[in-house]
VEXDREN-2710 file (C-alpha; in Angstrom, 1 decimal):
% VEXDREN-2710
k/r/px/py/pz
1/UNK/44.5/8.9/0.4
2/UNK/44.5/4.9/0.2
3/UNK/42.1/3.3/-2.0
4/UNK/40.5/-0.4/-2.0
5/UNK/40.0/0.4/-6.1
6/UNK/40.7/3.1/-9.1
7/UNK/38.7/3.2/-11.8
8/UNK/41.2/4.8/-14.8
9/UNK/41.0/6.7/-17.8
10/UNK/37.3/6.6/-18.7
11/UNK/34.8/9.1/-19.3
12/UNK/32.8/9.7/-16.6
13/UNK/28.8/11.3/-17.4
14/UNK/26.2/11.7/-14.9
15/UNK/22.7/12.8/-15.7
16/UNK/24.3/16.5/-16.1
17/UNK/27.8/16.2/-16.9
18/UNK/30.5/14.3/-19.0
19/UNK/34.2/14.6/-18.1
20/UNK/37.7/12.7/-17.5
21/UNK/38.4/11.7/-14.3
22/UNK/39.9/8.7/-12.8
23/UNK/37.5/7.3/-9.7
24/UNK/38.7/6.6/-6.5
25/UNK/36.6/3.8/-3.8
26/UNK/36.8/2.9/-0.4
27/UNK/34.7/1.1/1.9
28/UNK/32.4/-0.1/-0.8
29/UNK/31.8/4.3/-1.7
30/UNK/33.2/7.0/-3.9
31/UNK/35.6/8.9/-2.3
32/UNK/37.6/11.1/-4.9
33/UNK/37.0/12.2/-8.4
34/UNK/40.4/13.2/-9.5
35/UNK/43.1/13.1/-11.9
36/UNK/46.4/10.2/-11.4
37/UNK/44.7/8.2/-8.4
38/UNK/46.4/5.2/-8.1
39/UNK/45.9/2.0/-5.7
40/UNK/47.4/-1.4/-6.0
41/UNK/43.6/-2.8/-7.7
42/UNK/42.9/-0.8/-10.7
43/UNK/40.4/-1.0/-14.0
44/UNK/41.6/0.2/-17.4
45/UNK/38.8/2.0/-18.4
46/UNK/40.7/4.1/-21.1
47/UNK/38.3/4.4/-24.2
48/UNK/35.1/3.7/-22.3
49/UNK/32.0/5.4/-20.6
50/UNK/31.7/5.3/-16.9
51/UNK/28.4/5.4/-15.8
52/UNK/25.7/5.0/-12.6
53/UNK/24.7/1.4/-12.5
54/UNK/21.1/1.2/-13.9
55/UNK/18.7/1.4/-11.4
56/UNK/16.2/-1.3/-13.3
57/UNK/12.7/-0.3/-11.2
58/UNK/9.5/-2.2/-13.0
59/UNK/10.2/-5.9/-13.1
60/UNK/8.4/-8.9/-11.3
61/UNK/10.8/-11.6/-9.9
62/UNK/9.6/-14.4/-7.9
63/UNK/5.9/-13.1/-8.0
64/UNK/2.8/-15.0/-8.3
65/UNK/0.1/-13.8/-10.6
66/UNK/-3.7/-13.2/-9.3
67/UNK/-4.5/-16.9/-10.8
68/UNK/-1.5/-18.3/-9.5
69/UNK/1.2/-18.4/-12.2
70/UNK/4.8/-18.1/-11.0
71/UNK/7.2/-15.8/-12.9
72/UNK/10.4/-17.8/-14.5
73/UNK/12.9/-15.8/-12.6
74/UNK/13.9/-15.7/-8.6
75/UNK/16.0/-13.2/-7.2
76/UNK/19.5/-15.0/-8.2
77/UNK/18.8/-15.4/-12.3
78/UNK/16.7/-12.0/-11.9
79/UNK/19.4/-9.9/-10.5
80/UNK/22.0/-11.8/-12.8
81/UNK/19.9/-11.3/-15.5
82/UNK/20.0/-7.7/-14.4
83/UNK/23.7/-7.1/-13.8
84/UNK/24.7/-8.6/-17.4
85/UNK/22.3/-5.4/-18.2
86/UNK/24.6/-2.8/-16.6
87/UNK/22.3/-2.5/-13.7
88/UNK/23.5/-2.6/-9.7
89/UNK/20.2/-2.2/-7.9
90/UNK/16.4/-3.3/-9.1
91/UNK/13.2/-2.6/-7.1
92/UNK/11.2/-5.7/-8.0
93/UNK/7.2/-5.8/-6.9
94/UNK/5.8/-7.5/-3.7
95/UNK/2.5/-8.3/-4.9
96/UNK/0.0/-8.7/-2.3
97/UNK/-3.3/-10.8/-2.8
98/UNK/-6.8/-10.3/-1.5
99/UNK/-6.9/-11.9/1.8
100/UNK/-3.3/-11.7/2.0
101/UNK/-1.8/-8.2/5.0
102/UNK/0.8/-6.3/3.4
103/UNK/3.3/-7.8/6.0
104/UNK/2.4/-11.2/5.4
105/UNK/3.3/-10.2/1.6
106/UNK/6.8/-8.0/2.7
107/UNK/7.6/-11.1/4.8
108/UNK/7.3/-13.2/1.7
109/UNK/9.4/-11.5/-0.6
110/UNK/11.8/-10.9/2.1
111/UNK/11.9/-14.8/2.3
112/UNK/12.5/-15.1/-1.3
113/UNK/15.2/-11.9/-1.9
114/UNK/17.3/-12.7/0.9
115/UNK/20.2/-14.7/0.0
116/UNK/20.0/-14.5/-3.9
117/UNK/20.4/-11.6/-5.1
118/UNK/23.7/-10.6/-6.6
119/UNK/22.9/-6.7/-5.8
120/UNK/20.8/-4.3/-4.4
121/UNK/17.4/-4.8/-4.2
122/UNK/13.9/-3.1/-3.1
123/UNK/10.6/-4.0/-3.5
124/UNK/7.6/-1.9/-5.0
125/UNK/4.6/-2.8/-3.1
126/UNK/1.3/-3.8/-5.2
127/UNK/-1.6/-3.0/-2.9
128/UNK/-5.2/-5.7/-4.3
129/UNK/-6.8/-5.4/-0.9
130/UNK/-6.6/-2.2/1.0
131/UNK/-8.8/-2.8/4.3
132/UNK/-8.8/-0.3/6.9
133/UNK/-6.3/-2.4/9.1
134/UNK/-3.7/-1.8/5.6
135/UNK/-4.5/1.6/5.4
136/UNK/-4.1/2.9/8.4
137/UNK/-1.3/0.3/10.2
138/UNK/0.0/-1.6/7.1
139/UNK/1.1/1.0/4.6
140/UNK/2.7/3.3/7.1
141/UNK/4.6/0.5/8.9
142/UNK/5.6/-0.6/4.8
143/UNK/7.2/3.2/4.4
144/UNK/8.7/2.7/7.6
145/UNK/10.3/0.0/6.6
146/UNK/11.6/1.5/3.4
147/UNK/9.2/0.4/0.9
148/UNK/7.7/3.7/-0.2
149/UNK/6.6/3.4/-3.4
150/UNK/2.7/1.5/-3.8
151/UNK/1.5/0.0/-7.0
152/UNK/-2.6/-0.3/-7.9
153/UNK/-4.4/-1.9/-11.2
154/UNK/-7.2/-0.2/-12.3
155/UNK/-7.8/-3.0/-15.0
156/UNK/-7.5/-7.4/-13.8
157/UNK/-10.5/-8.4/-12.1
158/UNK/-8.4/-10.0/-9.3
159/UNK/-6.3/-7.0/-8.9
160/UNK/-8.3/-3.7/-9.4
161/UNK/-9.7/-1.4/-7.0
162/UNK/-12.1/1.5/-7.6
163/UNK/-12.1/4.7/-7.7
164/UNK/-12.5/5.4/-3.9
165/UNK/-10.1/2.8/-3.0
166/UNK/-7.7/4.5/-5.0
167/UNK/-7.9/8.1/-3.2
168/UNK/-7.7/6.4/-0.1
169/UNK/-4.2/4.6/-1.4
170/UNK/-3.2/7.9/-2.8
171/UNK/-4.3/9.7/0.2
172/UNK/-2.0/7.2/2.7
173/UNK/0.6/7.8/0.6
174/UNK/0.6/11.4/0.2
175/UNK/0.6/11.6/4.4
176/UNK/3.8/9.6/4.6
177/UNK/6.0/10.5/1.5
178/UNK/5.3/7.5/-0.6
179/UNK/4.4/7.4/-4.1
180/UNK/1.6/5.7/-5.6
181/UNK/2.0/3.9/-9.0
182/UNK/-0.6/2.9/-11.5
183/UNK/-1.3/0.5/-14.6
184/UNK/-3.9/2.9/-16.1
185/UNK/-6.2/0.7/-18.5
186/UNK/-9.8/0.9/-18.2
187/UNK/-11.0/-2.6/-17.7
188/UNK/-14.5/-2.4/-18.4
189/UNK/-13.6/-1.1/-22.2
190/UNK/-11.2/-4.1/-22.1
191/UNK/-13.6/-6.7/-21.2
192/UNK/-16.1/-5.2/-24.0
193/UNK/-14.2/-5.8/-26.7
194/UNK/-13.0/-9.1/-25.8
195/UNK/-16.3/-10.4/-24.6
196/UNK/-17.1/-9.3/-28.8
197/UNK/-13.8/-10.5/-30.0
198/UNK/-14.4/-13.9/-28.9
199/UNK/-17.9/-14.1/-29.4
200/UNK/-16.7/-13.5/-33.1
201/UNK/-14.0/-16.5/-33.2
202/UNK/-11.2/-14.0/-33.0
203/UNK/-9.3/-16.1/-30.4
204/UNK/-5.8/-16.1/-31.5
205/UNK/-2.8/-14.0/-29.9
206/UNK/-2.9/-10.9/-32.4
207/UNK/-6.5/-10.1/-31.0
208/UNK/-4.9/-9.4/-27.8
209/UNK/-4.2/-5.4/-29.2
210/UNK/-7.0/-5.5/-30.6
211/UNK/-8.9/-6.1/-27.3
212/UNK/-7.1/-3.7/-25.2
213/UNK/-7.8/-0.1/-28.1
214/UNK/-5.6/2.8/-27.3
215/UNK/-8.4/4.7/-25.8
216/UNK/-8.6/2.2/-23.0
217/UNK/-5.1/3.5/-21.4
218/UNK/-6.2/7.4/-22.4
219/UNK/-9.3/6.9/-20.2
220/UNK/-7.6/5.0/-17.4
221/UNK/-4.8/7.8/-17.6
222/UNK/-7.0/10.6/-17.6
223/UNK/-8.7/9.0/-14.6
224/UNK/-6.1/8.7/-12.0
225/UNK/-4.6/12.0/-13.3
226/UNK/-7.8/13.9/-11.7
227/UNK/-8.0/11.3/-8.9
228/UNK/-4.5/12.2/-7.9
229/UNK/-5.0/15.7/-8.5
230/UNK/-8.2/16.1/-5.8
231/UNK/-5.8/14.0/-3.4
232/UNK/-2.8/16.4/-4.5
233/UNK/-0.7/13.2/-4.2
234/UNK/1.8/12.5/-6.0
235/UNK/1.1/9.5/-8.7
236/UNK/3.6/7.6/-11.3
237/UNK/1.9/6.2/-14.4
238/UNK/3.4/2.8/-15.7
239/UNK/4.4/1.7/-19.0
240/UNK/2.9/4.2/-20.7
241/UNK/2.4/3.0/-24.3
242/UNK/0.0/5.7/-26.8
243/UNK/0.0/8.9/-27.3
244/UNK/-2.7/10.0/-26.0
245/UNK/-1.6/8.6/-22.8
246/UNK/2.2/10.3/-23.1
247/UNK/0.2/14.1/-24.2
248/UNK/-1.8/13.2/-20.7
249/UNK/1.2/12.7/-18.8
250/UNK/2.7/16.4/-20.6
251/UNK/0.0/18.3/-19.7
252/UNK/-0.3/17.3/-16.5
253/UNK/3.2/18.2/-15.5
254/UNK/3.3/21.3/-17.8
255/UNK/0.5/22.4/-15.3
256/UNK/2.4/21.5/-12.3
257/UNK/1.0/18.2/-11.0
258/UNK/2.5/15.7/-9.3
259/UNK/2.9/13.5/-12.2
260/UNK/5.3/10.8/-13.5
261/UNK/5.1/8.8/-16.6
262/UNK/7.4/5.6/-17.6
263/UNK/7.6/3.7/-20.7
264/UNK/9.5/0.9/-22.1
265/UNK/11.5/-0.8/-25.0
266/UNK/8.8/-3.2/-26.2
267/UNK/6.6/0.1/-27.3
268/UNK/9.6/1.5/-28.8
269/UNK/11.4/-1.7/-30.7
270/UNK/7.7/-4.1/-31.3
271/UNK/4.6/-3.5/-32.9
272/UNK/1.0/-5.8/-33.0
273/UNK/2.1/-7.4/-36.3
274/UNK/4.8/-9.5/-33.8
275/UNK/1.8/-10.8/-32.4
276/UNK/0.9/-12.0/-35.2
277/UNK/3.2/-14.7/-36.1
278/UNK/2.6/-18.1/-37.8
279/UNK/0.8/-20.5/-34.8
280/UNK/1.0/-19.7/-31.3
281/UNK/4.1/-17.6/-31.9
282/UNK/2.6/-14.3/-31.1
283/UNK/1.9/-15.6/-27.7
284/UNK/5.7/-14.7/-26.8
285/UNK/5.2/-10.8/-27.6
286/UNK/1.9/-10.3/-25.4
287/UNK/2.0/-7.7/-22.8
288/UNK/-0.5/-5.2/-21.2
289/UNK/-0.5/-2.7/-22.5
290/UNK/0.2/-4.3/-25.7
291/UNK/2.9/-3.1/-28.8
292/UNK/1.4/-0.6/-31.0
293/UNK/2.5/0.3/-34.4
294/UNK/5.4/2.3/-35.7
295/UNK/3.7/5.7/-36.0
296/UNK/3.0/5.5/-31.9
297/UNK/6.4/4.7/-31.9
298/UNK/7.9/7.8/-33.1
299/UNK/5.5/9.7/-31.0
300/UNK/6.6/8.0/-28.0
301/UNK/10.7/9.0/-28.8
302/UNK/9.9/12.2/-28.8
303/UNK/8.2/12.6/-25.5
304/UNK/11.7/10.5/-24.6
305/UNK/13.2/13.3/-25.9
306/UNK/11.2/16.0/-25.0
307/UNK/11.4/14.6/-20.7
308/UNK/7.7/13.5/-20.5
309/UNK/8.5/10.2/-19.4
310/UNK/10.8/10.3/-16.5
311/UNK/11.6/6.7/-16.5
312/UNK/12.4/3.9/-19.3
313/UNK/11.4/0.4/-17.4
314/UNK/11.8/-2.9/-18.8
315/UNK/8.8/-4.4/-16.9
316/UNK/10.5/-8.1/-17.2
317/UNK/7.7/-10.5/-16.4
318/UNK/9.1/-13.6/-17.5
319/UNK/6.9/-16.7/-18.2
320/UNK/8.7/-19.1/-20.7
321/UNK/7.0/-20.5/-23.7
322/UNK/5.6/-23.6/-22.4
323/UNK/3.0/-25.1/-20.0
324/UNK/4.4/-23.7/-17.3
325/UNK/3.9/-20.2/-18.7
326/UNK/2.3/-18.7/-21.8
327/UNK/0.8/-21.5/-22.3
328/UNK/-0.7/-23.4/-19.2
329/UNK/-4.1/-23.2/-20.5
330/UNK/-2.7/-25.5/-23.4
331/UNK/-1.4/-24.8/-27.2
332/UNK/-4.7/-23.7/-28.4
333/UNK/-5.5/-21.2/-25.2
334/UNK/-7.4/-17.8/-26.2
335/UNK/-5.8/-14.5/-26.1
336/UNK/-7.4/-14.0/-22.6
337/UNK/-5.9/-17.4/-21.3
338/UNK/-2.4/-16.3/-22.4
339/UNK/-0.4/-15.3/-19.4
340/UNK/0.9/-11.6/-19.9
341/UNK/4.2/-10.2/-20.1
342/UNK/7.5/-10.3/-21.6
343/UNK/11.3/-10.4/-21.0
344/UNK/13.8/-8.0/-21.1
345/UNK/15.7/-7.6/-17.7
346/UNK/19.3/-7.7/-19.6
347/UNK/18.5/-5.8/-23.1
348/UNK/16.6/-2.5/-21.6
349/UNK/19.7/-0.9/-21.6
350/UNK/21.6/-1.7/-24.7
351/UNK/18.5/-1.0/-27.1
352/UNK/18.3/2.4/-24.9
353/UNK/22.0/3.1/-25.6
354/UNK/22.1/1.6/-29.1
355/UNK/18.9/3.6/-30.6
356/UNK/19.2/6.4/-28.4
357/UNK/22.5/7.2/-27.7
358/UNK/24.8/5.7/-30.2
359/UNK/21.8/6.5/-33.1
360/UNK/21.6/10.2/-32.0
361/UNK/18.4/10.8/-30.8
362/UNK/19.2/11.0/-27.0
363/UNK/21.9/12.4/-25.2
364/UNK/24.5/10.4/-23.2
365/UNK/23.2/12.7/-20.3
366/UNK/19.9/11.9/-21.1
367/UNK/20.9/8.1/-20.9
368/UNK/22.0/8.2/-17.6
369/UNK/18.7/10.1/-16.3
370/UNK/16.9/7.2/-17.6
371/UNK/18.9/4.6/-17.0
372/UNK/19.5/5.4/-13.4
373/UNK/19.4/8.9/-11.7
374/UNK/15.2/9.4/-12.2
375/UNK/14.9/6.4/-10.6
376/UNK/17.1/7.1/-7.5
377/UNK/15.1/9.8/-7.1
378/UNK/11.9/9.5/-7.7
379/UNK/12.2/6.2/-5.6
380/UNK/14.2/7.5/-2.4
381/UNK/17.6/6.0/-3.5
382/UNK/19.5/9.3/-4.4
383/UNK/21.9/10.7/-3.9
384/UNK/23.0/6.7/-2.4
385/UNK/22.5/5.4/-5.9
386/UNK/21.5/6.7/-9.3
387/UNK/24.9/9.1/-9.6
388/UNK/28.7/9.3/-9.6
389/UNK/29.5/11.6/-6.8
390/UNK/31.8/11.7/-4.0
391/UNK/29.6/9.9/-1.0
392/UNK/27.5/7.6/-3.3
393/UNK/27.7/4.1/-3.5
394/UNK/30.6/3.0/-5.9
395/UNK/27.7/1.6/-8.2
396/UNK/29.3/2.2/-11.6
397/UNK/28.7/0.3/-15.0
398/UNK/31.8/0.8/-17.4
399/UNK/30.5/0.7/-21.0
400/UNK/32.2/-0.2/-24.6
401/UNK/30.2/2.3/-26.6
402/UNK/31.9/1.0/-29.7
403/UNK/31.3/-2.9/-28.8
404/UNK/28.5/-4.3/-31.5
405/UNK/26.7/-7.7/-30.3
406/UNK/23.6/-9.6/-31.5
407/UNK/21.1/-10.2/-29.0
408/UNK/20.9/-13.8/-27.9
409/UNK/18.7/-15.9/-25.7
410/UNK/21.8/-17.6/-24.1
411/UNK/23.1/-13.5/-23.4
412/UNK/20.6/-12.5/-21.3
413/UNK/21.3/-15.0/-18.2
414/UNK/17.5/-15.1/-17.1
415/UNK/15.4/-18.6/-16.6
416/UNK/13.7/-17.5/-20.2
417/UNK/13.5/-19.7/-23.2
418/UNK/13.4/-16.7/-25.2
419/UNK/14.0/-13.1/-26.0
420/UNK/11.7/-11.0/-28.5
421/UNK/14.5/-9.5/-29.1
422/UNK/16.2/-11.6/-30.4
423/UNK/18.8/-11.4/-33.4
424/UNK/19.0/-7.4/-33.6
425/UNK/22.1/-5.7/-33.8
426/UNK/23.0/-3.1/-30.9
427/UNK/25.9/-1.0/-30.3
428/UNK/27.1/-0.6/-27.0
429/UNK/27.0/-3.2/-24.0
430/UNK/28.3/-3.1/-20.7
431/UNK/31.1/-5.1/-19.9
432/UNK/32.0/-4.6/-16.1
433/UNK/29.4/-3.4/-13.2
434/UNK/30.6/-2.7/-9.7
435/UNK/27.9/-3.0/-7.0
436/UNK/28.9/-1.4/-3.6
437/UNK/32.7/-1.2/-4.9
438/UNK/32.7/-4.6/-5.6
439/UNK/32.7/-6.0/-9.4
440/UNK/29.6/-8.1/-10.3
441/UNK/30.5/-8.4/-14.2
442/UNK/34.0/-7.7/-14.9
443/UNK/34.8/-8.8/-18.7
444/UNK/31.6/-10.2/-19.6
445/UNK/31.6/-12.8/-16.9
446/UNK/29.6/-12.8/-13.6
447/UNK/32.2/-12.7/-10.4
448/UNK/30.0/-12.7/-7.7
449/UNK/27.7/-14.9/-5.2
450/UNK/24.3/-15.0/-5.0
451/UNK/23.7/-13.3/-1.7
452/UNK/25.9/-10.3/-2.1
453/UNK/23.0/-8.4/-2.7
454/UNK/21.4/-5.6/0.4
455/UNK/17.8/-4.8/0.9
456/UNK/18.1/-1.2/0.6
457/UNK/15.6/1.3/2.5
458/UNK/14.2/4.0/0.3
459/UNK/13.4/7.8/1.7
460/UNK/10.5/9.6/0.1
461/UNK/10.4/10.9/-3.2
462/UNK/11.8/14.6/-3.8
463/UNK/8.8/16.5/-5.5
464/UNK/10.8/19.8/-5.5
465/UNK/9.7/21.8/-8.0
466/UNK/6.1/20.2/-8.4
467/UNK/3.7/22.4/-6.8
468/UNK/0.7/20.2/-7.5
469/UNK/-3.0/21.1/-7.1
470/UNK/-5.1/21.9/-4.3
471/UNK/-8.6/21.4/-5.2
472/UNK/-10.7/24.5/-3.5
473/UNK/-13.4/21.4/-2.4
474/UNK/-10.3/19.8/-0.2
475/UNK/-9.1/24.0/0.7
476/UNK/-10.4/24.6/4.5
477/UNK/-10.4/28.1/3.3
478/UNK/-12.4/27.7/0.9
479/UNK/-15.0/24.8/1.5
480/UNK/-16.2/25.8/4.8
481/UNK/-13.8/24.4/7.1
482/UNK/-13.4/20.6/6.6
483/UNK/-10.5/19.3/6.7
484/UNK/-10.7/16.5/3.9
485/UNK/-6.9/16.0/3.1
486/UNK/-3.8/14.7/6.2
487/UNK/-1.5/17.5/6.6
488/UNK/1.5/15.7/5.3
489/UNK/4.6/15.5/3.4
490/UNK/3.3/16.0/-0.1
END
C-alpha cells in the first residue's frame, strides 16, 4: 500500500486506547494503523503522543454582540489561533439577531468563514428570534444544511427567550436530530443584584461575580433541565461553572436524561480575586458566568474526573483591552458596560494536558474524550473527526508531553492584546497538527494558507444509551390521546 504520508514511532491514544503504531494517510484519510509503514514523506514522532486534533466547539469568531460589538478575531487569526492549540476543526457560533432569518445569519457567517480559515470549521447556531417562519422552515432547512446544533440565552435582555420559546426550540430540534444548547443564568436574579450593586456605588469590575451569585446558574440549570425533560429533547448546558450547577447536570444523566454539561479552563485556573486587580485591570478576566473561588474549583475537577461534564470548551470571546473592546464605554465604564468574555482559543489544551494529564488527575484517555472525541460526537462529526481510526480524517495533533513553555501573549497567534493566562508554566504543547492529511503546524510554525479550511456538515447527535423522559402529560396513552410531542428522531 502507497502512502501520501507516515506518521512514525509515536504513541498513538484515542479516547479508549493507547498503543505503538506507526500511521499511514492517503487522500487526506487514515488508511492503515500498522507497524514499519514507510512512504517517501514521513514525521519522526518517536518519543511523542499522537493524538485526534482537538475539536475546539464553544468559541465566537467574527460575531457581533447584541449591542453591536465585534469580536477581535475572524476566521484566519481564529482558526490559527486554534491550530497553534493542537486543534484541526472548531464549530464557532452564527449568532442571529432579532429581526435578522436564520439564513440571512448562515449566509453571513458563510461570507465571513469562507476563505480564511486554516481548518475545518462549523458553525453553532444561536437562535434570539424564533418566529414561526424559523421554526417551522428555518431551523429544519439549518439541520439540512449541517448546522445541527442550536444555542439559546436564558439571561441578556437582547438575547433571551422564555420559557415557551424555549420548548418550541427544543421541540424543533428534537424532530430533526439537532441539539439544543443553553447559557443557563437566570437573568432576573442577575439584574436584581446589579440594579443594588450599583445603586450602592459598587461599580468596579470585581462586582461583576458578585452580580451574577452562584444560585443564578443553579436556577437557570435546573430550569431548562425540566423544560428539556417535558420536551424529552436532548439539551447541552454551557460553561457550566458551580457546583450546584455540575450536581444538576449528574443527576440528570444518572437518571437517564438527555443531558450534556461543558465547562472550561477559566473556572478551573481563575478565581473573582483576578477581577479584582489594581484599576481597570479586572476588566480583562470578566466572563459570564464569572470565575469563582478555589473551593468550586476542586469541585469542578472532580465532576471532570468523575464524566459529568462531557466537554471542556474554551469559549474564546476575544475583545482586546481597549476602546474597541472592554472598554468602549470608556476607562471608567461600570461592571455592566464591560463587554464580556475572555481569550483562550490556543491555551485550552495545554492547561487541560498540563494540570490534568501531566499532573495526574486525568487520564491521557480521558484527555482525548475532552479534547476531541465528545465533541465529534455529540456534534455529528464522528467517526469523520474526533478519533484515530482507519476511515477518519487524518486530523492528528502530535504532542511533546515533556516540552515546558510559559504562556505568552505573542504564543497564542489570536488578534488579542492579552492572555489571563499569562506567565504560567505548562507542560506539554503541541508542536505539529495535520488537518485533512495535510500539516497546519509542523515544528511550531504555521505552514498553511488561510483558505485551506472546509465547512463541514454535521449528522445528528448519537444519544445511544440516553433513554430520556417521557412525561405521562406528553404520553398519548396516558393523557387522553393528544398528541403533544413530533414523532422524531430523539
Amino acid at each position: 500500500m502507497e502512502f501520501d504520508l507516515v506518521i512514525r514511532g509515536g504513541t498513538v491514544a484515542t479516547a479508549s486506547d493507547t498503543f505503538r503504531a506507526d500511521i499511514g494517510i492517503r487522500d487526506g484519510r487514515v488508511v492503515a494503523l500498522a507497524e514499519g509503514l514507510e512512504a517517501a514523506d514521513t514525521i519522526d514522532a518517536t518519543g511523542r503522543l499522537v493524538l485526534p486534533g482537538g475539536i475546539e466547539a464553544h468559541c465566537h469568531i467574527a460575531q457581533e454582540s447584541a449591542t453591536g460589538g465585534m469580536t477581535a478575531d475572524d476566521y484566519r487569526s481564529g482558526s490559527i489561533s486554534a491550530a497553534f492549540g493542537g486543534n484541526s476543526c472548531f464549530v464557532p457560533f452564527a449568532a442571529q439577531h432579532r429581526g435578522m432569518g436564520v439564513t440571512e445569519t448562515l449566509d453571513l457567517y458563510d461570507s465571513r468563514a469562507q476563505g480564511a480559515s486554516v481548518i475545518d470549521y462549523g458553525y453553532h447556531l444561536i437562535v434570539a428570534d424564533p418566529t414561526q417562519k424559523v421554526l417551522t422552515e428555518e431551523l429544519p432547512a439549518a439541520f439540512a444544511r449541517g448546522v445541527t446544533s442550536f444555542k439559546v440565552f436564558m439571561t441578556y435582555d437582547l438575547m433571551r427567550i422564555d420559557d415557551s420559546q424555549f420548548l418550541d426550540i427544543l421541540t424543533v430540534a428534537r424532530e430533526n436530530g439537532a441539539l439544543t444548547m443553553v447559557h443557563a443564568e437566570n437573568n432576573g436574579m442577575i439584574k436584581w443584584m446589579s440594579d443594588r450593586l450599583l445603586a450602592g456605588g459598587h461599580s468596579t469590575p470585581r462586582y461583576h461575580a458578585v452580580s451574577h451569585p452562584a444560585l443564578a446558574e443553579a436556577e437557570a440549570i435546573n430550569r431548562a433541565i425540566m423544560l428539556a425533560r417535558l420536551a424529552d429533547a436532548p439539551l447541552l448546558i454551557v460553561h457550566v461553572s458551580t457546583p450546584e450547577g455540575a450536581g444538576l447536570v449528574h443527576d440528570a444523566r444518572l437518571a437517564g436524561a438527555k443531558i450534556f454539561g461543558e465547562t472550561c479552563p477559566q473556572y478551573f485556573f481563575l478565581t473573582r480575586d483576578d477581577l479584582d486587580r489594581p484599576g481597570m485591570e479586572g476588566a480583562k478576566f470578566m466572563c459570564s458566568p464569572p470565575v469563582r473561588d478555589p473551593a468550586t474549583q476542586q469541585v469542578l475537577w472532580r465532576h471532570l474526573q468523575a464524566g459529568t461534564f462531557s466537554l471542556f470548551s474554551s469559549d474564546h470571546a476575544p475583545y482586546r483591552f481597549d476602546d474597541s473592546g472592554k472598554l468602549s464605554k470608556g476607562p471608567d465604564a461600570t461592571f455592566k458596560q464591560i463587554a464580556n468574555g475572555m481569550p483562550g482559543l490556543a491555551v485550552r489544551l495545554p492547561l487541560l494536558f498540563s494540570e490534568g494529564v501531566a499532573a495526574g488527575r486525568i487520564t491521557l484517555q480521558q484527555f482525548v474524550a475532552l479534547s476531541a472525541t465528545n465533541a465529534a460526537k455529540i456534534y455529528g462529526m464522528h467517526p469523520r473527526k474526533g478519533t484515530i481510526a482507519v476511515g477518519a480524517d487524518a486530523d492528528i495533533a502530535i504532542w511533546d508531553p515533556d516540552l515546558t513553555r510559559t504562556v505568552r501573549l505573542q504564543d497564542q497567534h489570536d488578534n488579542m492584546d492579552y492572555t489571563p493566562y499569562e506567565g504560567r508554566e505548562l507542560t506539554g504543547w503541541p508542536v505539529t497538527v495535520l488537518s485533512r492529511g495535510e500539516r497546519v503546524i509542523d515544528g511550531g510554525a504555521l505552514v498553511a494558507e488561510p483558505g485551506r479550511g472546509k465547512f463541514i456538515k454535521r449528522d445528528r447527535i448519537d444519544l445511544t444509551g440516553m433513554p430520556g423522559h417521557r412525561a405521562p402529560e406528553t404520553d398519548p396513552a396516558r393523557n387522553f390521546g393528544a398528541r403533544i410531542l413530533p414523532e422524531g428522531p430523539a
